[in-house]
C-alpha positions as CSV (number, residue, x, y, z in Angstrom):
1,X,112.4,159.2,101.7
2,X,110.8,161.4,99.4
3,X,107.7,163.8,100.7
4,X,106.6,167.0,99.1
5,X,106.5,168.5,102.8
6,X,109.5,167.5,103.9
7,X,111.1,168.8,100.7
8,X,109.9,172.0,101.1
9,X,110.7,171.8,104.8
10,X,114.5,171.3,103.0
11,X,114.0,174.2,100.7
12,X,112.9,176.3,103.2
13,X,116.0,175.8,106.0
14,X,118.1,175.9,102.3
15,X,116.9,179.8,102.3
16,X,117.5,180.0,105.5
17,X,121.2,179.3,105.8
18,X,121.5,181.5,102.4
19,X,120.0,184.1,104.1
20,X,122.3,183.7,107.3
21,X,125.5,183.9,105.0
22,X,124.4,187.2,103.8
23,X,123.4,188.8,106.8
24,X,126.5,187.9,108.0
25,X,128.4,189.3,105.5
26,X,126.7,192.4,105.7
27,X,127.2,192.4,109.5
28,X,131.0,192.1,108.8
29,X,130.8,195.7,107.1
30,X,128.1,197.7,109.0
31,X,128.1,200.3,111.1
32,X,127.4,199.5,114.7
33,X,124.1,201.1,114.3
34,X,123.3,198.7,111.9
35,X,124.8,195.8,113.4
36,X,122.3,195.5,116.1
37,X,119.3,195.3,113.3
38,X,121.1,192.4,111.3
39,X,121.6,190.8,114.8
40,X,118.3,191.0,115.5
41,X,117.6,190.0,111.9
42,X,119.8,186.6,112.7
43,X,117.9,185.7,115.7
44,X,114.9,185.5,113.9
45,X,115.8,183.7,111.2
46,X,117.7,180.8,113.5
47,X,114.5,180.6,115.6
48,X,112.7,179.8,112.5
49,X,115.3,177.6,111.4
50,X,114.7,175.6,114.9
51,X,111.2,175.2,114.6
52,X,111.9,173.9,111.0
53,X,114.2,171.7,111.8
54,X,111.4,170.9,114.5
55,X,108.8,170.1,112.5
56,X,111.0,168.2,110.3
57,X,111.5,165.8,112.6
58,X,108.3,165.3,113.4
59,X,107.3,164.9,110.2
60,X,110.4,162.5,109.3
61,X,108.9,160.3,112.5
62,X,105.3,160.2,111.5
63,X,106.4,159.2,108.4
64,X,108.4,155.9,109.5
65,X,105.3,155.3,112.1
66,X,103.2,155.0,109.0
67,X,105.4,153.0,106.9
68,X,105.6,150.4,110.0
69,X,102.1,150.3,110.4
70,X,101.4,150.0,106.8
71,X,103.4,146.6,106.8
């Protein structure tokens, strides 16, 4: 199904998970001061990452509702 919102809504959990993989590599090496920053930084990012994935699938079903009703 292509959608400009939903792709975007792709690109944007795309950042996300780059953004996870390098927050946990830096983890890996911090100092425990640091660590509990990055954490904190990772629990923001997978909250957004559930209300993306969310709104995705809201999207994805108002999508299919229209297509049935268009037919």
């Amino acid at each position: 199904m292509k959608d400009p919102y939903l792709d975007e809504l792709k690109n944007d959990f795309n950042k996300y998970s780059s953004d996870l993989k390098k927050l946990k590599k830096k983890l890996l090496k911090a100092a425990p001061q640091e660590q509990e920053k990055i954490i904190k930084q990772i629990d923001n990012i997978a909250k957004q990452m559930e209300k993306n994935q969310k709104q995705s699938t809201k999207v994805t079903k108002s999508r299919i509702k229209e297509r049935r009703l268009k037919k």
